[in-house]
C-alpha positions in Angstrom: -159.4 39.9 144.3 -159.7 43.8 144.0 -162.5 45.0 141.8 -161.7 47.7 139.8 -162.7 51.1 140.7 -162.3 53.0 137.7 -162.4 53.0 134.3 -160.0 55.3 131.5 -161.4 56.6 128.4 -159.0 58.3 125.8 -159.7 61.3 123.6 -159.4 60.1 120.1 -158.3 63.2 118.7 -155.6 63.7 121.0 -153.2 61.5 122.6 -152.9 64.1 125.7 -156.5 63.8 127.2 -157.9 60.7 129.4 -160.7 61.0 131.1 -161.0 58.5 134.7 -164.3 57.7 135.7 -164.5 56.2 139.5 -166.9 54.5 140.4 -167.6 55.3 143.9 -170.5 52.8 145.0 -167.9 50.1 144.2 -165.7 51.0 147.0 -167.9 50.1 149.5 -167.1 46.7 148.4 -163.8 46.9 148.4 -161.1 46.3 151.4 -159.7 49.8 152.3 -155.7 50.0 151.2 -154.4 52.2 153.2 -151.1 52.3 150.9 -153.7 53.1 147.5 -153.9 56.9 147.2 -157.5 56.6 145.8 -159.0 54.7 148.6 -157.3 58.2 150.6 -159.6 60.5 148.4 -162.8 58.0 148.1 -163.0 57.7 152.2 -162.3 61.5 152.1 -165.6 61.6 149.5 -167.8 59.5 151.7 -170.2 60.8 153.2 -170.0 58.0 156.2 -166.1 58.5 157.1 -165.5 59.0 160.7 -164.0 61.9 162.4 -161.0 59.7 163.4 -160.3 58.0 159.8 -160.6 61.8 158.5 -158.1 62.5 161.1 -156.0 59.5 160.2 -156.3 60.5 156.5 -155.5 63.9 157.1 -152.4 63.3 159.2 -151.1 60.1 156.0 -152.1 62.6 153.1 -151.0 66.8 153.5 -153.0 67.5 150.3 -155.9 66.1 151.9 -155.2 67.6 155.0 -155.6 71.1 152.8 -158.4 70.2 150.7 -160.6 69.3 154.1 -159.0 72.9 155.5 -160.6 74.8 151.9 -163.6 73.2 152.8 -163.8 74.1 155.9 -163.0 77.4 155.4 -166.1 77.6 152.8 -168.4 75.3 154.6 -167.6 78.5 157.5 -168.0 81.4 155.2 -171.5 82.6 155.3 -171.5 84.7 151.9 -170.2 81.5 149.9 -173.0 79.4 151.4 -175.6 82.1 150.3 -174.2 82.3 147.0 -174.4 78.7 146.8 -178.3 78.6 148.3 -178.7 81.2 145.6 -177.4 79.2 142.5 -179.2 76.2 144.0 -182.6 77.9 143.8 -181.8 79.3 140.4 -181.0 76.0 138.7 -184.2 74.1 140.6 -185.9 77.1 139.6 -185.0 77.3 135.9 -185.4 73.4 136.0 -189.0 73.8 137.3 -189.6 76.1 134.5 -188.3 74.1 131.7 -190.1 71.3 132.7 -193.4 73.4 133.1 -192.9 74.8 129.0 -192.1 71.5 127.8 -195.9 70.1 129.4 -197.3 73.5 128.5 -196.0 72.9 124.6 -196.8 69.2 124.7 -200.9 69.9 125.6 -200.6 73.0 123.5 -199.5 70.5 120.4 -201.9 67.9 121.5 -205.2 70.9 121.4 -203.9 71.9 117.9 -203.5 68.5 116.5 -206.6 67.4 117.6 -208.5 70.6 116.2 -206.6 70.1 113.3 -207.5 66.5 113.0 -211.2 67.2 113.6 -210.8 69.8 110.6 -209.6 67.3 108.3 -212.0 64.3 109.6 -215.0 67.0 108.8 -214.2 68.1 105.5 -213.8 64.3 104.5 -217.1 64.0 105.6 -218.1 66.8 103.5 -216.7 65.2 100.6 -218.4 62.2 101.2 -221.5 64.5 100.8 -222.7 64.1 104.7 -225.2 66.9 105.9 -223.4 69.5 107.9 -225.8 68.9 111.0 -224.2 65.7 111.3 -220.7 66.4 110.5 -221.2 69.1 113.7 -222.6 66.3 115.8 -220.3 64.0 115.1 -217.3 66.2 114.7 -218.4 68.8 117.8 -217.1 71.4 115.5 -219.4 74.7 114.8 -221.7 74.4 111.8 -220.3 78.1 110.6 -216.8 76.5 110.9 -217.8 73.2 109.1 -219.3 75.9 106.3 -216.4 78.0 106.2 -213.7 74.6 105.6 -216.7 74.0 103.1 -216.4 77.0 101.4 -212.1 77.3 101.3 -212.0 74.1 100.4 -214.1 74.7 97.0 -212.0 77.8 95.6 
């Protein structure tokens, strides 16, 4: 029995758009049919194909035979491959970066709500009428600040 390589999804909107997902791992699974035009293009895709089954493909299949020529002619062409390194570098880059503002917001959040938290935690303590010595020892906040929450908090 064959396993099914792909699946189909259709737009809902439209009765002109499907969208095939293959599902590439699955065809190393699968017998190789060499009378299946998608077994052509997944060996084609894998990375493990041999010289001679590319050759084989290449002489079965002419538009295969020209997409390996394109990339051959690109894999050769020493501007494209510097354009590529480039855009490579530029999305890790800008990846990187992301990354680094989203932990640099997430600590920066963390320090605020904490302070914030602290505030709050020391004027219920004043409330409860607890020295300000001990709110500051408790709290590590600055007496001064403690005063100052003290004194906004009674206008």
């Amino acid at each position: 029995m064959t396993r099914k390589l792909y699946s189909i999804f259709y737009a809902k909107s439209t009765d002109i758009l499907e969208i095939h997902f293959i599902e590439c791992p699955k065809f190393q699974h699968v017998v190789f049919d060499i009378n299946d035009p998608l077994h052509h293009w997944l060996r084609f895709l894998d990375q493990h194909t041999t010289t001679e089954q590319m050759e084989e493909l290449m002489r079965m299949d002419e538009t295969i035979k020209e997409a390996e020529a394109r990339l051959s002619y690109l894999a050769s062409d020493e501007e494209t491959r510097r354009l590529y390194a480039i855009r490579e570098k530029a999305l890790h880059d800008r990846a990187s970066w992301l990354e680094d503002a989203e932990a640099e917001g997430r600590e920066k959040g963390r320090v605020e709500g904490t302070a914030e938290t602290l505030k709050l935690t020391a004027l219920r303590m004043l409330q409860k009428g607890l020295p300000i010595a001990t709110i500051s020892e408790v709290t590590g906040l600055d007496e001064k600040e403690i005063e100052s929450l003290d004194h906004s908090n009674s206008k």
